[in-house]
C-alpha positions as protocol buffer text, in pm:
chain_id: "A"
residue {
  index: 1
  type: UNK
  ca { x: 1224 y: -4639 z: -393 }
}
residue {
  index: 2
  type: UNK
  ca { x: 1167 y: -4660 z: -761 }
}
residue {
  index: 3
  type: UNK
  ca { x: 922 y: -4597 z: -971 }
}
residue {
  index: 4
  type: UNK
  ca { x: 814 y: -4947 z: -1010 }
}
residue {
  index: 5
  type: UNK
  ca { x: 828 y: -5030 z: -641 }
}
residue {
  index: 6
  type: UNK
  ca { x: 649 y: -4740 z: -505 }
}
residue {
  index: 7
  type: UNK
  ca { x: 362 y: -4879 z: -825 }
}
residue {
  index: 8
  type: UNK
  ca { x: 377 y: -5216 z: -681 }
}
residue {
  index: 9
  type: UNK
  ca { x: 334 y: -5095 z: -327 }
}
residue {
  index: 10
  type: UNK
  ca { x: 28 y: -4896 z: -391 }
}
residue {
  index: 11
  type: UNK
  ca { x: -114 y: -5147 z: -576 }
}
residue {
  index: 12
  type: UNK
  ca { x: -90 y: -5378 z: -279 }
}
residue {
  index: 13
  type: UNK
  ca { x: -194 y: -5099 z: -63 }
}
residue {
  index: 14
  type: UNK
  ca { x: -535 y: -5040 z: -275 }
}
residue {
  index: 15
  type: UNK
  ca { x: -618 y: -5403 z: -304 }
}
residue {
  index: 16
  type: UNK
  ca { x: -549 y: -5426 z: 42 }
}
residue {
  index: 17
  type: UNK
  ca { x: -837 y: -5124 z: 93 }
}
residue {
  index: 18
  type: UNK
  ca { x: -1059 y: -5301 z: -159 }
}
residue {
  index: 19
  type: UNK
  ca { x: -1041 y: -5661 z: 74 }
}
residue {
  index: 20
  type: UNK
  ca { x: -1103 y: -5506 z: 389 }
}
residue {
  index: 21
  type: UNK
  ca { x: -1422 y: -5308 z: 262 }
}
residue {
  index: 22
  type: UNK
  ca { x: -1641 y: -5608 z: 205 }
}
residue {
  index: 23
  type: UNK
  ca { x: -1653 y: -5610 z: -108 }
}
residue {
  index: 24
  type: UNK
  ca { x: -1382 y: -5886 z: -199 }
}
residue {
  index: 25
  type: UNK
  ca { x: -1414 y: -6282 z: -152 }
}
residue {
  index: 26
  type: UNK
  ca { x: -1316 y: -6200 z: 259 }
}
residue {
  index: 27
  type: UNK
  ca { x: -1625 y: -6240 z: 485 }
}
residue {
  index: 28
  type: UNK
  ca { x: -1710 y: -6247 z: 802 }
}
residue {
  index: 29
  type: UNK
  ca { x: -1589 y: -6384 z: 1025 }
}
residue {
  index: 30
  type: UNK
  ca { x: -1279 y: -6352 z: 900 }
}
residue {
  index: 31
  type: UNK
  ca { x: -1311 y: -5991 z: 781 }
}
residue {
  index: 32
  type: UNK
  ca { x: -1313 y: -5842 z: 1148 }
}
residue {
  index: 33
  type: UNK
  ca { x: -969 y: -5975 z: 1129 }
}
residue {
  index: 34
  type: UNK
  ca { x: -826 y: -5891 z: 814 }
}
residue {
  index: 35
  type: UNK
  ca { x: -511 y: -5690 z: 825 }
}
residue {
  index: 36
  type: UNK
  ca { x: -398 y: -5720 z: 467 }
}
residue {
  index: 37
  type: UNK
  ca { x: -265 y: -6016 z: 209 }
}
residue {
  index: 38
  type: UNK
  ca { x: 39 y: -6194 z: 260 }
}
residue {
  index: 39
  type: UNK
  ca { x: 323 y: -6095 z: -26 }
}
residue {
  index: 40
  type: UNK
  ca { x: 623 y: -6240 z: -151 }
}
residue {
  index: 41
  type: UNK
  ca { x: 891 y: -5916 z: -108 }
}
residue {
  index: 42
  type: UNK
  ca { x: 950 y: -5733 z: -456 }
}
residue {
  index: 43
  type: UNK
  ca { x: 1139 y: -5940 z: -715 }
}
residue {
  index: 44
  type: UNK
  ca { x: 1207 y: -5711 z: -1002 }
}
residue {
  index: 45
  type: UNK
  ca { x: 1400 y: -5970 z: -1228 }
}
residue {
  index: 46
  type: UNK
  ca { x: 1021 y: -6151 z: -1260 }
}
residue {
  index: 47
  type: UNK
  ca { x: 916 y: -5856 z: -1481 }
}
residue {
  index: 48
  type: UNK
  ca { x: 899 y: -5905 z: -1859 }
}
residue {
  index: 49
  type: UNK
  ca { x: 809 y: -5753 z: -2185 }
}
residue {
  index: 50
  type: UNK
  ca { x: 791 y: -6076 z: -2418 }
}
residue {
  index: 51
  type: UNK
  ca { x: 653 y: -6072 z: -2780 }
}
residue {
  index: 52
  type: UNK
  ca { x: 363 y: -6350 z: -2787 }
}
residue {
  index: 53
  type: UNK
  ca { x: 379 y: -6640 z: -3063 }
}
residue {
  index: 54
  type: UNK
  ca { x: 25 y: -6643 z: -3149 }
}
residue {
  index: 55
  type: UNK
  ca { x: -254 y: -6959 z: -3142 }
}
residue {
  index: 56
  type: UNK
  ca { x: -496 y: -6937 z: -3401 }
}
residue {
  index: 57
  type: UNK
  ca { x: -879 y: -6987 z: -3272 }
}
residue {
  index: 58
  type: UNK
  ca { x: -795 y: -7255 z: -3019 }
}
residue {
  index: 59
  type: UNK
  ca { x: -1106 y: -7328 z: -2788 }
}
residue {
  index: 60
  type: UNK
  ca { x: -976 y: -7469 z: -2453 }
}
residue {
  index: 61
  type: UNK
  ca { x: -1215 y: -7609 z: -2182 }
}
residue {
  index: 62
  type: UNK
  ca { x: -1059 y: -7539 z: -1843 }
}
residue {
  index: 63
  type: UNK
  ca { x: -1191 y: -7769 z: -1550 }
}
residue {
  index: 64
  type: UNK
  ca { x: -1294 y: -7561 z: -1228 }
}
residue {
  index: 65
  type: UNK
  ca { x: -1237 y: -7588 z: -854 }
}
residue {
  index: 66
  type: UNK
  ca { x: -1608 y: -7643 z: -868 }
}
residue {
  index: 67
  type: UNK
  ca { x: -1578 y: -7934 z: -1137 }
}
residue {
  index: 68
  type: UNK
  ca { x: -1745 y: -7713 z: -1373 }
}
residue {
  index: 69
  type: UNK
  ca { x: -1606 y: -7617 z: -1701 }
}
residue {
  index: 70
  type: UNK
  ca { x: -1474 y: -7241 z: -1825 }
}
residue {
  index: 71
  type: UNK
  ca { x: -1432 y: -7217 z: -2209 }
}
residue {
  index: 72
  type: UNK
  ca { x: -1160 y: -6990 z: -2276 }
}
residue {
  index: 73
  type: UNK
  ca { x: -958 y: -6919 z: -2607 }
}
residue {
  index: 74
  type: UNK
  ca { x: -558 y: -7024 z: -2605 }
}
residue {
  index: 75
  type: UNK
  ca { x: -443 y: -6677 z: -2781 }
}
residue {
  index: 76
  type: UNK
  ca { x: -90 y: -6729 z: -2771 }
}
residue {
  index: 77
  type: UNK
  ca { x: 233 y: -6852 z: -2558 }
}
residue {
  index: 78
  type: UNK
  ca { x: 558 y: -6702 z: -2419 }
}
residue {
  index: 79
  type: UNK
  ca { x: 883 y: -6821 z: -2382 }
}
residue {
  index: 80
  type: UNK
  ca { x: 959 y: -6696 z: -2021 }
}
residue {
  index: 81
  type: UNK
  ca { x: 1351 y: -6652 z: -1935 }
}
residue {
  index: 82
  type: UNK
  ca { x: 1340 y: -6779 z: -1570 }
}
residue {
  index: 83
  type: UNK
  ca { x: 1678 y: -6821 z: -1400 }
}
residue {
  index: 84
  type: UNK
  ca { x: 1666 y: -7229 z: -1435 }
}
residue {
  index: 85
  type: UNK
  ca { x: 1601 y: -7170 z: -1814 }
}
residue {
  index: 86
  type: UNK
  ca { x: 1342 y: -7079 z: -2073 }
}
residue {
  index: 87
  type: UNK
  ca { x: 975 y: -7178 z: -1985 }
}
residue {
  index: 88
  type: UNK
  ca { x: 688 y: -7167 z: -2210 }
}
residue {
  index: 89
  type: UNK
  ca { x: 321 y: -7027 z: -2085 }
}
residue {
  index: 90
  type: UNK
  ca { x: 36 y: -7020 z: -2270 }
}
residue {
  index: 91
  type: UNK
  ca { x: -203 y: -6695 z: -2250 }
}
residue {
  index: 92
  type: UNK
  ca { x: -629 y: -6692 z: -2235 }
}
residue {
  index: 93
  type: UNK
  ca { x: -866 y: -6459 z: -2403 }
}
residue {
  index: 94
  type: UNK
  ca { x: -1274 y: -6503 z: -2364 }
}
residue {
  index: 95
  type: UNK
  ca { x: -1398 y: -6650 z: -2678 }
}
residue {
  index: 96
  type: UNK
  ca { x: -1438 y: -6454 z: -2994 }
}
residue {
  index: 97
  type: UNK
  ca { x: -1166 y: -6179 z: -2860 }
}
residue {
  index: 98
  type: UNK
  ca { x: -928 y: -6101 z: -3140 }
}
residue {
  index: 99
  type: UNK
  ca { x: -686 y: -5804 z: -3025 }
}
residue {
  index: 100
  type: UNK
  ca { x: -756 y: -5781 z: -2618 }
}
residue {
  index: 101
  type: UNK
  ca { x: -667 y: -5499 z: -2441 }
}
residue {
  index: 102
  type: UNK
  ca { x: -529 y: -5819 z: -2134 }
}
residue {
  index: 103
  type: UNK
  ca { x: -494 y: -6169 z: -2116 }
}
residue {
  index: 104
  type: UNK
  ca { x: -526 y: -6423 z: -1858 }
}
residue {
  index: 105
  type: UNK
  ca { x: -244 y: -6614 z: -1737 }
}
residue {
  index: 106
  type: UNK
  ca { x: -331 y: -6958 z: -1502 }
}
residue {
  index: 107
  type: UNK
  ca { x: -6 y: -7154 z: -1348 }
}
residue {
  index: 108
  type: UNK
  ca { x: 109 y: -7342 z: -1078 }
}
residue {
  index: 109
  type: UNK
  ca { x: 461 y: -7362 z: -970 }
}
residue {
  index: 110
  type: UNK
  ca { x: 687 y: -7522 z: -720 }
}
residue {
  index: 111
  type: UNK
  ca { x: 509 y: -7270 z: -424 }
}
residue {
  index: 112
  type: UNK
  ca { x: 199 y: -7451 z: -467 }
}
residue {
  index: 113
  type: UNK
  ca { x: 0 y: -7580 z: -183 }
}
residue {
  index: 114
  type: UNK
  ca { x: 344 y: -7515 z: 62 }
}
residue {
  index: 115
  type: UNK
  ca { x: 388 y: -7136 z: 35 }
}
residue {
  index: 116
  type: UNK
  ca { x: 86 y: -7016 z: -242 }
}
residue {
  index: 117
  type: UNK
  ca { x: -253 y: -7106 z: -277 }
}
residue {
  index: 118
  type: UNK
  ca { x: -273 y: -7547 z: -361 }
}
residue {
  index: 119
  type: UNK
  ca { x: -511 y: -7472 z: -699 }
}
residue {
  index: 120
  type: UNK
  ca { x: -235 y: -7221 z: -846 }
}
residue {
  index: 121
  type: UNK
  ca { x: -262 y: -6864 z: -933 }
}
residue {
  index: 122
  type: UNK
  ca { x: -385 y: -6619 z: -1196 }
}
residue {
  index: 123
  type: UNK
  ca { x: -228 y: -6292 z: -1349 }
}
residue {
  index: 124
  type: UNK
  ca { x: -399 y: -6044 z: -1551 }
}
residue {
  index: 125
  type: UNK
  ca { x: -146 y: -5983 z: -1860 }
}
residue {
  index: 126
  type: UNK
  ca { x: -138 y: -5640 z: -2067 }
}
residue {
  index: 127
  type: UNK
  ca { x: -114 y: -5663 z: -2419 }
}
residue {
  index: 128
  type: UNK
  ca { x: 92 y: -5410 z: -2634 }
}
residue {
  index: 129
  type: UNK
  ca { x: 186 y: -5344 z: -2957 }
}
residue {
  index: 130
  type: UNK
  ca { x: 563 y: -5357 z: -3090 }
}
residue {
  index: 131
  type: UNK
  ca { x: 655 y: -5403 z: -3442 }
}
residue {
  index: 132
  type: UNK
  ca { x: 320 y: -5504 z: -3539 }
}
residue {
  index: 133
  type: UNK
  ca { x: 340 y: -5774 z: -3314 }
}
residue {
  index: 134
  type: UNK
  ca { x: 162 y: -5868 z: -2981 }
}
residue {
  index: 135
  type: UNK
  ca { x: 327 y: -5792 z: -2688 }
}
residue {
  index: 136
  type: UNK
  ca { x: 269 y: -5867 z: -2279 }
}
residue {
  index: 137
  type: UNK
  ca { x: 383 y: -5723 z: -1959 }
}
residue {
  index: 138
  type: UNK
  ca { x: 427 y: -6011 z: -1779 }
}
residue {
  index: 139
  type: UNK
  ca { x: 493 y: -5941 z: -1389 }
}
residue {
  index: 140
  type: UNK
  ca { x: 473 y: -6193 z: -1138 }
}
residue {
  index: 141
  type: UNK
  ca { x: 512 y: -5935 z: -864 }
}
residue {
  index: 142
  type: UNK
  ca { x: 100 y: -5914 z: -962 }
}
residue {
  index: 143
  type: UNK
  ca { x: 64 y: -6269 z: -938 }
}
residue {
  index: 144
  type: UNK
  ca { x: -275 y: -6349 z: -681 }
}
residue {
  index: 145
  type: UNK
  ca { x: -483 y: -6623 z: -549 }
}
residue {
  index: 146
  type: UNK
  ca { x: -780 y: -6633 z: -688 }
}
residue {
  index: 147
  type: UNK
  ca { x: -1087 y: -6584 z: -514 }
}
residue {
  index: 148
  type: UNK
  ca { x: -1167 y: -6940 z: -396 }
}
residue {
  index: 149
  type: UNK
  ca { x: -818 y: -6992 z: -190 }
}
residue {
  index: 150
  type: UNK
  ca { x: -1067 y: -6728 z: 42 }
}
residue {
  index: 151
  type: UNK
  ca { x: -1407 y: -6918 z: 33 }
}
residue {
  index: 152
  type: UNK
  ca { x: -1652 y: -7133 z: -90 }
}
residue {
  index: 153
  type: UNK
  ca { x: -1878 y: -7023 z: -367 }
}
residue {
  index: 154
  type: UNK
  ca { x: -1609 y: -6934 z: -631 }
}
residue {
  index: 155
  type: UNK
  ca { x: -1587 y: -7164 z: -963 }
}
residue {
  index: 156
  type: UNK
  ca { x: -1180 y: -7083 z: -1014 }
}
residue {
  index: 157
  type: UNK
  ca { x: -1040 y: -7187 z: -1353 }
}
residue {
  index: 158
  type: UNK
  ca { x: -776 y: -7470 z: -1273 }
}
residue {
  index: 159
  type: UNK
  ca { x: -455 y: -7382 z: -1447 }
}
residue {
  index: 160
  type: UNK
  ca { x: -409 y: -7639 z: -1733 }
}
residue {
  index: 161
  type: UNK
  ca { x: -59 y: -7894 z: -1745 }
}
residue {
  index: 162
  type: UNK
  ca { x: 128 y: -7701 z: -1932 }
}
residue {
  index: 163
  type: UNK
  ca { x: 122 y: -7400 z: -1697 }
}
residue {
  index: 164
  type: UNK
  ca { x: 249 y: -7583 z: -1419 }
}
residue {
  index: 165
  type: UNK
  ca { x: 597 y: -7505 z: -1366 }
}
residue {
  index: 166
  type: UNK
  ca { x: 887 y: -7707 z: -1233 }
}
residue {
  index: 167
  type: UNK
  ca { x: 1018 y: -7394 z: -1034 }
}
residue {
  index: 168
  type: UNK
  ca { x: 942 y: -7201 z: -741 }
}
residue {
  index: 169
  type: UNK
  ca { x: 774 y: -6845 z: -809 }
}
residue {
  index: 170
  type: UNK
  ca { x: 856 y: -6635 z: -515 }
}
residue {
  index: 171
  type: UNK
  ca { x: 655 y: -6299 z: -670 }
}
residue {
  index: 172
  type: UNK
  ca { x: 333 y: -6152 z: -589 }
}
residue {
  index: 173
  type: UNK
  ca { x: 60 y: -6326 z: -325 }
}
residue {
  index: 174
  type: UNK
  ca { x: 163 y: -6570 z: -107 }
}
residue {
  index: 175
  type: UNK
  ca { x: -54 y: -6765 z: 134 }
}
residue {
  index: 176
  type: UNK
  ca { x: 8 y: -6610 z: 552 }
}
């Protein structure tokens, strides 16, 4: 096993842990049963490092799956080299953040509602320095559900049009 694979399988393995101790969006009844998530099987050619062309002090308004609204801050996109081609993703910071430590990263994809979670899913994106540039790690092996594909009560940003991808993402959560 390598030293990515044995990461990604602990990192299942903990979030796993954290689920079935109450303290995630699982509850009763359904937490009696709870064995684990569901997970696409390790795909390491979804892992990226991509430089990130930057958006100046955009203000987005995200819709919810609660019809509310989330104000987030468009800091940049990436140019993703899929296998069907090059897709472009924009990236979210809260408001006011200049140099984040992560980004957020909303999309839907051709797995949506059939094999993943209807509303889409999120991924939590490092940020690194190269070159004086921004960087991300961008692995869809960490791709999840947010909490709402589990229950009520959750206001889920709604990943925005261009996020939605033509393609299937088999990485990360899937639904059982």
């Amino acid at each position: 096993m390598t030293d990515a694979q044995h990461a990604l399988t602990d990192y299942r393995r903990r979030k796993d842990a954290f689920f079935a101790s109450g303290r995630g969006p699982i509850r009763p009844p359904h937490l009696e049963t709870f064995t684990g998530l569901s997970y696409y099987p390790a795909a390491p050619e979804l892992a990226f490092q991509l430089p990130v062309t930057r958006t100046e002090g955009v203000s987005v308004t995200l819709q919810t799956t609660t019809e509310e609204e989330r104000e987030l801050q468009a800091f940049g996109t990436v140019d993703v080299p899929f296998p069907d081609g090059v897709h472009t993703l924009t990236l979210y910071a809260q408001p006011g953040e200049e140099t984040p430590a992560g980004l957020f990263l909303p999309f839907r994809d051709a797995t949506s509602a059939h094999e993943t979670y209807g509303a889409g899913r999120y991924m939590d994106v490092p940020t690194f320095a190269r070159d004086g540039d921004v960087w991300v790690s961008l692995d869809f092996n960490l791709a999840y559900h947010p909490y709402c594909a589990y229950g009520d009560g959750w206001a889920c940003p709604l990943p925005p049009a261009g996020n939605w991808l033509p393609l299937p993402v088999r990485a990360g959560e899937r639904l059982p």
